[in-house]
Each structure stands twice: as C-alpha cells, then as structure tokens.
PAVEXTOR-996950 format. One record per atom (N, C-alpha, C): residue in three letters; y negated, x negated, z. Coordinates in steps of 0.05 Angstrom, whole numbers, padded with zeros to 5 digits, always signed. Last residue first. Layout:
N
ALAYXZ/...
//
This chain:
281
UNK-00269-00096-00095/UNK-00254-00093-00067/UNK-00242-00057-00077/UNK-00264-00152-00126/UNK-00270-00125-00133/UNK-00255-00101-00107/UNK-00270-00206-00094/UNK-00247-00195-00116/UNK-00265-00164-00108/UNK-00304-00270-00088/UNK-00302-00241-00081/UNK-00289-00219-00100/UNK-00299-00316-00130/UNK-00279-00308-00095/UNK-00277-00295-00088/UNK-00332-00290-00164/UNK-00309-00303-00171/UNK-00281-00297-00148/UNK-00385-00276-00150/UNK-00363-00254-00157/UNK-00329-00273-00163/UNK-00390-00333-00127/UNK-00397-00307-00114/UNK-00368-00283-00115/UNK-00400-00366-00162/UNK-00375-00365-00154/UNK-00374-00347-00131/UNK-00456-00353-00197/UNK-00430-00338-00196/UNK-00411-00346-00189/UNK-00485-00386-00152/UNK-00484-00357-00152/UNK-00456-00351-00168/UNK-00489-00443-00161/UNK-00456-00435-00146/UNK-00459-00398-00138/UNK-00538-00456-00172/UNK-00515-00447-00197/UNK-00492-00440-00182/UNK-00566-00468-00137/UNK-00569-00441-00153/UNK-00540-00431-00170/UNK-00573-00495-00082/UNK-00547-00499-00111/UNK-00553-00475-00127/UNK-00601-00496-00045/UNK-00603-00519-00064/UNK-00583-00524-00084/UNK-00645-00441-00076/UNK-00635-00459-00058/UNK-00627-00480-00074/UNK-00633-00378-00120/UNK-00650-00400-00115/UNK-00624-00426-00089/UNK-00625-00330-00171/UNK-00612-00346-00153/UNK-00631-00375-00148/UNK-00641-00254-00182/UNK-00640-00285-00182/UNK-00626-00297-00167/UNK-00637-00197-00218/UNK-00620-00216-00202/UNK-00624-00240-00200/UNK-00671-00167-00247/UNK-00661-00157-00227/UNK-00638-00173-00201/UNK-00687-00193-00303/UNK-00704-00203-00279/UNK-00693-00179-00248/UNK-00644-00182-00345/UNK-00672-00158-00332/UNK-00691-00162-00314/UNK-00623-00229-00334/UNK-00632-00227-00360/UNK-00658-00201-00357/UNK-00592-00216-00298/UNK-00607-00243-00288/UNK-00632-00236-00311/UNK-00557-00178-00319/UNK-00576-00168-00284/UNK-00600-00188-00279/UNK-00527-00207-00347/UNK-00546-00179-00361/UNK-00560-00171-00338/UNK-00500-00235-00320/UNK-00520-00252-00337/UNK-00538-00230-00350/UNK-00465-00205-00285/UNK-00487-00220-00284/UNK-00505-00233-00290/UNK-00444-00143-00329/UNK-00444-00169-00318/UNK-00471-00183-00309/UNK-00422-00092-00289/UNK-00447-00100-00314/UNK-00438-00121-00293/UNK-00386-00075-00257/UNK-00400-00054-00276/UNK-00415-00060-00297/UNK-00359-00100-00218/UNK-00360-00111-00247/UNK-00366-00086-00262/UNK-00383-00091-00165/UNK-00360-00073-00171/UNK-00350-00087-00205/UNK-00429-00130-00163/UNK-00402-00131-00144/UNK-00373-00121-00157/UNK-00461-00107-00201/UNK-00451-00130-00207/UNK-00429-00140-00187/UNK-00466-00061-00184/UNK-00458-00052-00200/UNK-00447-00085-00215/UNK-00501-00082-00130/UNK-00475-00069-00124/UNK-00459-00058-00146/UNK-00538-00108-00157/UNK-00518-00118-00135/UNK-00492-00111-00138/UNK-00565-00064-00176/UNK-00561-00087-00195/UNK-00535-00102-00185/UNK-00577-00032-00132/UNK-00557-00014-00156/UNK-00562-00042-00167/UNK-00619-00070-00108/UNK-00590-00054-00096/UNK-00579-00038-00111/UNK-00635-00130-00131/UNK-00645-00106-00134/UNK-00615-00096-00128/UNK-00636-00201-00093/UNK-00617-00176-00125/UNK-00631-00147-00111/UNK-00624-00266-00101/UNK-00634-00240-00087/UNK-00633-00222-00113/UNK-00581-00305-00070/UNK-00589-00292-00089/UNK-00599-00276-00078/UNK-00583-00385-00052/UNK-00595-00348-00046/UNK-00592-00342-00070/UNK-00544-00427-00027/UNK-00545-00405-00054/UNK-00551-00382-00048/UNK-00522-00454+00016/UNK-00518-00470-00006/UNK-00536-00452-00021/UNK-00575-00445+00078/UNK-00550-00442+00054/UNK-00548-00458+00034/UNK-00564-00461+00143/UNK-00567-00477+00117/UNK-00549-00465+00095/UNK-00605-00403+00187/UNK-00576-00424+00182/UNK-00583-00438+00150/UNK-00618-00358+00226/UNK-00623-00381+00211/UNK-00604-00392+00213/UNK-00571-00299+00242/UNK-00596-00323+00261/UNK-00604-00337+00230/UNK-00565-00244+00195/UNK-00555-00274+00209/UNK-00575-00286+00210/UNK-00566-00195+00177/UNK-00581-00199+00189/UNK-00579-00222+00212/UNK-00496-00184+00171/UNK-00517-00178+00167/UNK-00540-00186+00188/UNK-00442-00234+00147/UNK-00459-00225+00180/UNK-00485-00215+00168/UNK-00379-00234+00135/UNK-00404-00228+00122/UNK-00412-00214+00146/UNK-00330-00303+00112/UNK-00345-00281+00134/UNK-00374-00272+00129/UNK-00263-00320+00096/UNK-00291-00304+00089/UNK-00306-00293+00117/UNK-00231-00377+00076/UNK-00229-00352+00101/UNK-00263-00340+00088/UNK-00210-00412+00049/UNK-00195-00391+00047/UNK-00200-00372+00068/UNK-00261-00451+00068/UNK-00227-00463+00065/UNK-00205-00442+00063/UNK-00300-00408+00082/UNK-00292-00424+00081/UNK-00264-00446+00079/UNK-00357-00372+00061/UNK-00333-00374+00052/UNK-00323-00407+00054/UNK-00405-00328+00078/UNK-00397-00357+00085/UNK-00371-00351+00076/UNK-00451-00296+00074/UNK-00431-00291+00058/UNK-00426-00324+00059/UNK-00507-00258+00100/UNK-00495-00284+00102/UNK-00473-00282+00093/UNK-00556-00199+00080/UNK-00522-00215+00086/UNK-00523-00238+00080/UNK-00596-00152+00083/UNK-00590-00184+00082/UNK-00568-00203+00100/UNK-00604-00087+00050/UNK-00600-00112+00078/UNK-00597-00135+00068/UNK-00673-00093+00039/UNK-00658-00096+00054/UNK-00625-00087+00044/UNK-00717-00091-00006/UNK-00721-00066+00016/UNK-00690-00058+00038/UNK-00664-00128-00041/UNK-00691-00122-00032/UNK-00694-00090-00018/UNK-00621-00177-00010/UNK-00624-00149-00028/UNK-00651-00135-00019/UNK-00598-00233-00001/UNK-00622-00217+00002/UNK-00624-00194-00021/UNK-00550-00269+00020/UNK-00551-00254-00002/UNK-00586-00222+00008/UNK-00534-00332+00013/UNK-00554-00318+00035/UNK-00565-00302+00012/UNK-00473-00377+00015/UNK-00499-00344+00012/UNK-00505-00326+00026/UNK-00445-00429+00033/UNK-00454-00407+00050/UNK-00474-00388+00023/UNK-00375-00458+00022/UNK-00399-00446+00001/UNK-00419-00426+00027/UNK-00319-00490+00010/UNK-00340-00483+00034/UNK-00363-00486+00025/UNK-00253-00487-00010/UNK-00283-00479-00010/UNK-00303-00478+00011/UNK-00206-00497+00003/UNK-00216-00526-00001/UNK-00251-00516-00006/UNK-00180-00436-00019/UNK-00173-00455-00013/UNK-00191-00488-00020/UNK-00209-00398-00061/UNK-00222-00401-00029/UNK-00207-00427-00016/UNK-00154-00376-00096/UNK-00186-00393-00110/UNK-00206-00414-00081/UNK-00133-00356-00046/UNK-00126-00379-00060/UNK-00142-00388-00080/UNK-00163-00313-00032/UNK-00154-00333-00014/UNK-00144-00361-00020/UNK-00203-00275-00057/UNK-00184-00289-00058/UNK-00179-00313-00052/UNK-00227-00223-00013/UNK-00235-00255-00008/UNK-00204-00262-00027/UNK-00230-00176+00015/UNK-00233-00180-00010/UNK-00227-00205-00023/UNK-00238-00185+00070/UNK-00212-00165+00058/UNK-00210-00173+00030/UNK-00292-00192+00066/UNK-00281-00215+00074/UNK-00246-00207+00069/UNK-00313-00139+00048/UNK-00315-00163+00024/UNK-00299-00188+00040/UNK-00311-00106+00074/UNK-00296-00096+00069/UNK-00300-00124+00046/UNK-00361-00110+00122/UNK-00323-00103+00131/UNK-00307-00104+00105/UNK-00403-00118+00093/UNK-00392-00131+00118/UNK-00368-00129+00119/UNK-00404-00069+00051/UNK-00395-00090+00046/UNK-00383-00105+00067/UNK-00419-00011+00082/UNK-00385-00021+00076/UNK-00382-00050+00072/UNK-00470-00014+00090/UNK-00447-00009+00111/UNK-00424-00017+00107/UNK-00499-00045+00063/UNK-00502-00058+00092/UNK-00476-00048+00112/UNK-00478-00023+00013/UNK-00486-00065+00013/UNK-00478-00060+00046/UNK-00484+00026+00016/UNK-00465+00020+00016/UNK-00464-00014+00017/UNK-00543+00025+00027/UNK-00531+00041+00048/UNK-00498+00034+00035/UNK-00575+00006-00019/UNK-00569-00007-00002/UNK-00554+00008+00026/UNK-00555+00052-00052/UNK-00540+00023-00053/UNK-00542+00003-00040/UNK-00585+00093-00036/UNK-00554+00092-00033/UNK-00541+00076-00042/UNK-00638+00072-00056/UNK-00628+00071-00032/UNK-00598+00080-00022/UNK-00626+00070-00122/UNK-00629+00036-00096/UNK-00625+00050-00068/UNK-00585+00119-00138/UNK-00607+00115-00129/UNK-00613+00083-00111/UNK-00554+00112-00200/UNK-00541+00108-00173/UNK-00571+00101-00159/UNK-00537+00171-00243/UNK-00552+00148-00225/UNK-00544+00142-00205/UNK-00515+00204-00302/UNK-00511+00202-00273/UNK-00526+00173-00265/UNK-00508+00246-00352/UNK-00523+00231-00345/UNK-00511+00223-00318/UNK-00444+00238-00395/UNK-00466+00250-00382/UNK-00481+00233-00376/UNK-00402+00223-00432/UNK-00430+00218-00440/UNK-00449+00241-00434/UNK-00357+00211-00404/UNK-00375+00234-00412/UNK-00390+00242-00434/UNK-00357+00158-00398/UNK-00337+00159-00408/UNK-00345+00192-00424/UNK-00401+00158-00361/UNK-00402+00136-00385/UNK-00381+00154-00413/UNK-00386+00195-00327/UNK-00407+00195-00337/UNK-00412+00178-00365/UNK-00339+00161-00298/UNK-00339+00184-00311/UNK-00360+00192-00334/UNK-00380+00116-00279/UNK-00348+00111-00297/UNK-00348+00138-00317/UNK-00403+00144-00248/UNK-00423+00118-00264/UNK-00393+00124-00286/UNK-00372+00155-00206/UNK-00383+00176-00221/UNK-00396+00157-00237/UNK-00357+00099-00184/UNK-00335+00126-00200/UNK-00348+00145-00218/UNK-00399+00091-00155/UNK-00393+00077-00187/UNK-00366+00093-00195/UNK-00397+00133-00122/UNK-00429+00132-00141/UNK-00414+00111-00159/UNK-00353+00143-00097/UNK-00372+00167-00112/UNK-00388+00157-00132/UNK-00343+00095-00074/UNK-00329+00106-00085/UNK-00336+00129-00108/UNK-00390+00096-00041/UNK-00393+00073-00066/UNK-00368+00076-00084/UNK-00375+00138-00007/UNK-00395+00132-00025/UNK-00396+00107-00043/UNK-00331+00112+00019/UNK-00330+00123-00001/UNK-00348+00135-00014/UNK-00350+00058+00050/UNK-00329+00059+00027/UNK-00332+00081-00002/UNK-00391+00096+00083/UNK-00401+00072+00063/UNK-00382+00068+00031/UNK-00342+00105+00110/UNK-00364+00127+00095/UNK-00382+00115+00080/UNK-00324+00058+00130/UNK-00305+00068+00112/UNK-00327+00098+00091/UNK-00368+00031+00150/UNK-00355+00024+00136/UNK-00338+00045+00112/UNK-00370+00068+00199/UNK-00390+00065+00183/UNK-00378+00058+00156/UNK-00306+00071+00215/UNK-00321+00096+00208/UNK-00347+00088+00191/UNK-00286+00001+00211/UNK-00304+00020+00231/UNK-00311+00049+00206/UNK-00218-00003+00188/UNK-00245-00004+00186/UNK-00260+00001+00202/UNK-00164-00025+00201/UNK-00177-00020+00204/UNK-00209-00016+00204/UNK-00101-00058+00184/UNK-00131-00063+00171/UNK-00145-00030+00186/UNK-00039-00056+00183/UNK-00057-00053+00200/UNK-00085-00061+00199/UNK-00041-00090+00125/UNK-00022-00087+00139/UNK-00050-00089+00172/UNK-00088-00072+00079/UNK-00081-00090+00093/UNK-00064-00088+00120/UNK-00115-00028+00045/UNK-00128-00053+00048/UNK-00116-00070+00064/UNK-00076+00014+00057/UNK-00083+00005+00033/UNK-00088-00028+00028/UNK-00093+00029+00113/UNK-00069+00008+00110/UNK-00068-00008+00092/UNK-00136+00037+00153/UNK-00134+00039+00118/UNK-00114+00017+00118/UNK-00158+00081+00201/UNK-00146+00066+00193/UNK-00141+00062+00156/UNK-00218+00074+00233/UNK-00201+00082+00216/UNK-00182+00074+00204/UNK-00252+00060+00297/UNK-00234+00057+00274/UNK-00218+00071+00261/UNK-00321+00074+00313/UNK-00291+00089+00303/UNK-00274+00073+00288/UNK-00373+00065+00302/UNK-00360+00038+00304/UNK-00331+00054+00309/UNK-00403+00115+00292/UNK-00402+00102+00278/UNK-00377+00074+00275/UNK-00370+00160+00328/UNK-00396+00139+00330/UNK-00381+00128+00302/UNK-00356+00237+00315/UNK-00348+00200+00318/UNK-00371+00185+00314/UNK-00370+00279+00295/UNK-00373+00274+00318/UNK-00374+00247+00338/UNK-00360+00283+00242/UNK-00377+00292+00253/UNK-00393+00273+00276/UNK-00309+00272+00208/UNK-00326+00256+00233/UNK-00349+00255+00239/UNK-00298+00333+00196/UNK-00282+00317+00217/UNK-00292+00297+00234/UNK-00338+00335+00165/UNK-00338+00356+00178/UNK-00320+00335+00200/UNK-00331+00296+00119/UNK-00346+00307+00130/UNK-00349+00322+00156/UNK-00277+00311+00102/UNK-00277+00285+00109/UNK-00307+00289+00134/UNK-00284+00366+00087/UNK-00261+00360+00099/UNK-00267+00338+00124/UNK-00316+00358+00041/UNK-00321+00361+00067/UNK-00311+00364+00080/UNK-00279+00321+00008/UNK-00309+00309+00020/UNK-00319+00324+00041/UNK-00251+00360-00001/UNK-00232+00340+00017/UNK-00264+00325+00025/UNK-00271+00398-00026/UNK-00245+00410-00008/UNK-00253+00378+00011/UNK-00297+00370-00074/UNK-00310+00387-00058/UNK-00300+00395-00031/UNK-00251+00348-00100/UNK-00276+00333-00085/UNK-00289+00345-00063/UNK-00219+00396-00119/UNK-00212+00379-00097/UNK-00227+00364-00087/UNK-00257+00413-00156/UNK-00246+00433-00136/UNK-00242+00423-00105/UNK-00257+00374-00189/UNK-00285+00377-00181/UNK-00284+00397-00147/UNK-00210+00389-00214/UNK-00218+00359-00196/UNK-00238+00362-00177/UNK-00186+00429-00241/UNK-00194+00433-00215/UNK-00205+00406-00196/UNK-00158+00399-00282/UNK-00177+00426-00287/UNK-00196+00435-00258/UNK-00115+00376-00263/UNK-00131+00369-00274/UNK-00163+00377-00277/UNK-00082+00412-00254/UNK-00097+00407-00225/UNK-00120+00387-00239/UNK-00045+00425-00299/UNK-00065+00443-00285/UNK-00084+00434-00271/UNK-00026+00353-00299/UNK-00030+00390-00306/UNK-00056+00402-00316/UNK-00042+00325-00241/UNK-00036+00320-00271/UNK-00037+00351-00278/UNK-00048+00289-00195/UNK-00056+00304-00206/UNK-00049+00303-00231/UNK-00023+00234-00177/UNK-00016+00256-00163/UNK-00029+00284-00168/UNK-00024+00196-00207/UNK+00008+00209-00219/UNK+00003+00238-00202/UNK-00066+00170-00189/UNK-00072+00187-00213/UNK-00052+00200-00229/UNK-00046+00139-00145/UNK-00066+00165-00135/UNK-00070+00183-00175/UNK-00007+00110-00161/UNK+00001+00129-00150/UNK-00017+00151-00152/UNK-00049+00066-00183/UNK-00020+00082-00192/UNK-00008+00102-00185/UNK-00074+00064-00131/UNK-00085+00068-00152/UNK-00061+00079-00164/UNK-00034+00034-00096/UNK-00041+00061-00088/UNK-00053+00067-00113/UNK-00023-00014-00133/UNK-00008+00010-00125/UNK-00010+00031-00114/UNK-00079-00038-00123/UNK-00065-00017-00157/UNK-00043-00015-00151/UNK-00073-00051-00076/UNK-00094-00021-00091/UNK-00080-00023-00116/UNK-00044-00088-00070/UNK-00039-00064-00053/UNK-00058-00043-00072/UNK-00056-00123-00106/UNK-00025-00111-00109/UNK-00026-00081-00093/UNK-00104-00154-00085/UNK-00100-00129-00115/UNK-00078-00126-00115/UNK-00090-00169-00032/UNK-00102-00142-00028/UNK-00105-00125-00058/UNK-00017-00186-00043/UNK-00047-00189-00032/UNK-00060-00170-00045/UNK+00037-00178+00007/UNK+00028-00170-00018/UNK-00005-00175-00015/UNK+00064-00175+00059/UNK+00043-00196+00051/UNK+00030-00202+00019/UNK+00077-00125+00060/UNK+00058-00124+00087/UNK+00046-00156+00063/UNK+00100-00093-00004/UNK+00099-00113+00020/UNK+00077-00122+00037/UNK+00061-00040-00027/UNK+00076-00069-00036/UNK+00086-00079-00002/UNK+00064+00027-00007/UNK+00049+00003-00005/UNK+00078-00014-00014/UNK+00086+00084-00004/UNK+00070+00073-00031/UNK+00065+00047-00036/UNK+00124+00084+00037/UNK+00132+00081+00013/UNK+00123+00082-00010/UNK+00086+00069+00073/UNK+00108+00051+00081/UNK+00117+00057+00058/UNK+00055+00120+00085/UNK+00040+00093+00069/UNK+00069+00075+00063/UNK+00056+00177+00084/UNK+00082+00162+00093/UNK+00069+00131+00070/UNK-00003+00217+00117/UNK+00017+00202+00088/UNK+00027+00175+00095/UNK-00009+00274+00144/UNK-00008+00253+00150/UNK+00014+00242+00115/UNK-00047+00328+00147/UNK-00035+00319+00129/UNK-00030+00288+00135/UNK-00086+00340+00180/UNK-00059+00351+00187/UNK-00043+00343+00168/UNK-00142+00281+00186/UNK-00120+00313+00175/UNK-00097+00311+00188/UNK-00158+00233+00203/UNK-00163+00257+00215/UNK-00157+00291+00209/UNK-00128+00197+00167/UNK-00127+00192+00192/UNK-00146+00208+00210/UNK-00142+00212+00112/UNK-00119+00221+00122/UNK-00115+00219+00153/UNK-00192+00205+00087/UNK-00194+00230+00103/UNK-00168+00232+00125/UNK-00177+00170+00057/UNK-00207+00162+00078/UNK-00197+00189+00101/UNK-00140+00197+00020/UNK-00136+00166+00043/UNK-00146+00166+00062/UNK-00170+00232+00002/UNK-00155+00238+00009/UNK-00135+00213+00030/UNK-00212+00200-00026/UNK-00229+00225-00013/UNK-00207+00226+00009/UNK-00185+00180-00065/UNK-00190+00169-00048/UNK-00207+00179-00021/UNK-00154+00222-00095/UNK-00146+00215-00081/UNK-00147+00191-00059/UNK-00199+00242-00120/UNK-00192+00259-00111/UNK-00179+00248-00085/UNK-00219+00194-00151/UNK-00233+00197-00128/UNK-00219+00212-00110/UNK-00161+00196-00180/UNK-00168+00176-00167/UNK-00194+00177-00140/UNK-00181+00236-00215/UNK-00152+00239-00198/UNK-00162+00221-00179/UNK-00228+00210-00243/UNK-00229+00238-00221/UNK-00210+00241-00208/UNK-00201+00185-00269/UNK-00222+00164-00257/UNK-00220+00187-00240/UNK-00167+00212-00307/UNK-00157+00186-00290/UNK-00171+00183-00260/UNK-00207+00239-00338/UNK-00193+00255-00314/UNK-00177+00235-00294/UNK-00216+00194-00361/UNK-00243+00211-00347/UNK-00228+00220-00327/UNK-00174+00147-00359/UNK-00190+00164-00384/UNK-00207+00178-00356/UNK-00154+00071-00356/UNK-00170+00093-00355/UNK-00177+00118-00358/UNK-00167+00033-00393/UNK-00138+00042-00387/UNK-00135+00066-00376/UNK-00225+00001-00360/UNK-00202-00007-00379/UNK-00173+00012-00365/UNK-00274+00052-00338/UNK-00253+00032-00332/UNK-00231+00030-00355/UNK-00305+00093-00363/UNK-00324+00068-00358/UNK-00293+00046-00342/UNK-00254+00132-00402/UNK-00275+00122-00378/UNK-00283+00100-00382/UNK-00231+00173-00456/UNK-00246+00151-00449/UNK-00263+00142-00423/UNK-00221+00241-00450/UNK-00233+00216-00461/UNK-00231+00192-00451/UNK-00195+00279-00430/UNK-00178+00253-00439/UNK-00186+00237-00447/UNK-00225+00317-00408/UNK-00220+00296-00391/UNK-00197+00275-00395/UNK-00278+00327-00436/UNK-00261+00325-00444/UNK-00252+00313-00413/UNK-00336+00352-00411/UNK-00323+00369-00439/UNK-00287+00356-00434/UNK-00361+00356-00338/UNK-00342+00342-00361/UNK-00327+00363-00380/UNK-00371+00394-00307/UNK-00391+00397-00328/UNK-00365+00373-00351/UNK-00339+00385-00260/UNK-00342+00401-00272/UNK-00349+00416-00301/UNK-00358+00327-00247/UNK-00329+00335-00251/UNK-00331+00361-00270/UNK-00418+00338-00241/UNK-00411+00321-00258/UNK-00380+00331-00266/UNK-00407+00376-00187/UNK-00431+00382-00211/UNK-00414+00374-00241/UNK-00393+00329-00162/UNK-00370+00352-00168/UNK-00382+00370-00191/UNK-00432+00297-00157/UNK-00404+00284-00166/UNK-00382+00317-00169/UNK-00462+00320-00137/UNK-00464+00318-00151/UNK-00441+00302-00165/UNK-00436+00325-00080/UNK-00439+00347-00089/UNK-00449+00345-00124/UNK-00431+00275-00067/UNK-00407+00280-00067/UNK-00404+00300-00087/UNK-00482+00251-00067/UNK-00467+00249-00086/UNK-00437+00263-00089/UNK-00490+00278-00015/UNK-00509+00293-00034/UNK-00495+00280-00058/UNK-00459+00267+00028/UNK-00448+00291+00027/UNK-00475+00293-00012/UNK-00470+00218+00028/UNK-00442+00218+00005/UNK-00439+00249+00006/UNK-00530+00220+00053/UNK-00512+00201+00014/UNK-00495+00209+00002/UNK-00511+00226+00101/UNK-00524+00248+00082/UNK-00530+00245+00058/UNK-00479+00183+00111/UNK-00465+00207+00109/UNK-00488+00226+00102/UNK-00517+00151+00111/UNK-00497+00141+00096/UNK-00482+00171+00089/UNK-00550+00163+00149/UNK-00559+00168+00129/UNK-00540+00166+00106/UNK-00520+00158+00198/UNK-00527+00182+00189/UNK-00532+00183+00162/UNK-00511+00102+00191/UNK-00494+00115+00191/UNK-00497+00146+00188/UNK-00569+00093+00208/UNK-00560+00090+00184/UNK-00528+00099+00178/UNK-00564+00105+00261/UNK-00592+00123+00244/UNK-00584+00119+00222/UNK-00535+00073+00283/UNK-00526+00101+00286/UNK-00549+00122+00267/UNK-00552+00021+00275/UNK-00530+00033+00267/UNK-00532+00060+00263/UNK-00614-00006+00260/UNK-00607+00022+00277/UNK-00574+00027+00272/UNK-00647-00062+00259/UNK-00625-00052+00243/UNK-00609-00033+00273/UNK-00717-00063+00258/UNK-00689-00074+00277/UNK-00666-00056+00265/UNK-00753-00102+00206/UNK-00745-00077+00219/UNK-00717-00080+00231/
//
C-alpha cells in the first residue's frame, strides 16, 4: 500500500485528539497523585506535570505564549539527554500545589489548543523544538506523532503507577513508529557508542511501517519504505511491542519471549544494539 502523508497525518491527529481525551479521563480519575509512576523518581502527578508541559512546548511555536528556551536549555552542544532532562526538570517544577489538582484541566486546554492551531498546516510544516537540538526542527507530522506517543506511554506510566486501566491500541503505534520515529530517532542516536559503527536494520512492524535504520560511524538515518538494500538485522515486531520496547517500557527479552518480537538476517544478534545506540528519544 502507497504511503499517503496527508491521510496519515490526519489520522495521527484523530489519535491524539482520542488519547488526549482519555488521557484526561485517566488524569482525573487518578486517587493519589503522590504515588508512585511507571518512571524511576517519578510520582503520578510528576508524569502529568510533564505531559502538561509537553502539550505546552509542541504547542509553543503557534501560541501567544512564546518561551524564553535560551534559559531552560544546557549549552547549544550539550547532548540530546542533557537537553531533555533539563527541560524535564523544569517541566514538573512548573506545576505544583493546587495546579496539581487540575492536570487533566491543563491537557484538555493545551491538546486542543495544539489541535485547533494546526488545523490548517500540511503536514511537512516545520516546528520548531529547540529542546531536541540547537535549531532542530521537526515536520508537524512528526511532532503530532511526538506527542501522541507522549500521551500513550505517559498515560501507560500513570496508569501503572494508578493502578488504572489504560492501552496503547497497535494502530496508534503504528501512527507514532511511521510519523515521529523517522525524524526523531536519528536526533536520538548516541553518537559516541555510534563511533566506528556501521550496522543497517530493516525494522518491519506488522500491518506496517517499515523502516531502514542505518547507523553509521556516529551518524543515523531512518527511511520509511526504503528501495532494497543489504541488511545486517531484521526485526520484526508487533506496534505497541516496538514502541513500548523503544521507549524502555518492557524489556526486549520479555517482547522476544511473547513471540511479539523477532530477529532474523545475517546477524540476528546485533538486534539489541538497536536500543543500545538508539537513546530513548
């Protein structure tokens, strides 16, 4: 099937407006929000400040609210885990209190906020995300991709930490694999493990997409739906298996072990240097 941008970029955005809304469901319904989250260090209301204020990044480069990045961010050559767990740090100092109590309030405010604004924009729009990288720009697909996969393993986190229910449906995981990953896993790339590497995967996710994931001598590149070519290492992976083994939600030997994750070609075993190079974006 011929890969539609603009039909899947729709669909991406009728994903995050339906987790968004269940993600606020979820916010709401939470008993404690000092418990305990699905992230080390973490507590519930942590993990919710945090969406609040990733809702609030994504959104910033079409609000009236513009944010002075120059005095959250590390240094322009700080690498890409310095820059997020300083915005991270920041984003969960920026609710506290009262406002605690109202997370679900703010999801709702700023998802359709986000919503509503790029309406109108093609898909290939750049956005800007400094976060990720001195002048780093995303395309719009990408970045609505971003924050759905923001929603759905955030809310996985919460939920754990809950002990609610919450899912991540296969087809809103392959709508964050095809939109966001491309743009946002060669950003990801530690550059210094990557030094002297030259590894190709040919990463097949079932009922699609299918990414090329070449990593070479410290450089990354991810081409959906790449001509033929010689890989070192297919994996093929069920789309909530993938993308919950990308984010380190569950490890890979518990995905291999469910028969939801294989690895074939002529190196099988260089699958997990996969997650290794690829840093938790």
């Amino acid at each position: 099937m011929t890969f539609d941008p603009v039909a899947e970029h729709a669909r991406t955005r009728a994903a995050l407006g339906g987790a968004m809304r269940r993600l606020v469901r979820l916010l709401r319904d939470v008993p404690d929000l000092d418990a305990a989250s699905g992230v080390p260090v973490w507590s519930v209301g942590d993990v919710g400040a945090h969406l609040v204020a990733a809702y609030l990044a994504y959104g910033s480069a079409f609000g009236d609210e513009p944010v002075e990045w120059d005095g959250l961010l590390p240094p322009d050559e700080g690498p890409l885990a310095e820059r997020v767990a300083a915005v991270n740090a920041t984003s969960i100092a920026l609710f506290q209190g009262a406002d605690r109590a109202r997370l679900g309030d703010f999801v709702a405010e700023r998802g359709e906020t986000f919503l509503r604004a790029t309406g109108h924009l093609a898909p290939d729009t750049p956005v800007a995300t400094p976060w990720l990288g001195p002048k780093v720009a995303l395309p719009l697909s990408a970045a609505t991709g971003m924050l759905l996969s923001e929603s759905l393993v955030h809310g996985l986190d919460i939920a754990r930490g809950a002990g609610l229910p919450w899912s991540i449906p296969p087809e809103e995981a392959r709508l964050v694999i095809g939109q966001a990953m491309p743009s946002v896993m060669p950003l990801a790339l530690d550059t210094k493990r990557a030094q002297g590497v030259s590894i190709a995967f040919d990463v097949t996710v079932k009922g699609g997409p299918r990414l090329a994931v070449v990593v070479d001598d410290g450089a990354a590149t991810v081409t959906r739906d790449a001509p033929p070519r010689a890989y070192d290492c297919r994996i093929v992976a069920a789309p909530t298996a993938f993308l919950l083994v990308s984010f380190r939600r569950t490890p890979l030997w518990k995905e291999i072990a469910r028969g939801r994750m294989r690895a074939g070609g002529r190196k099988p075993w260089l699958a997990t240097r996969l997650n290794e190079l690829i840093t938790t974006p």
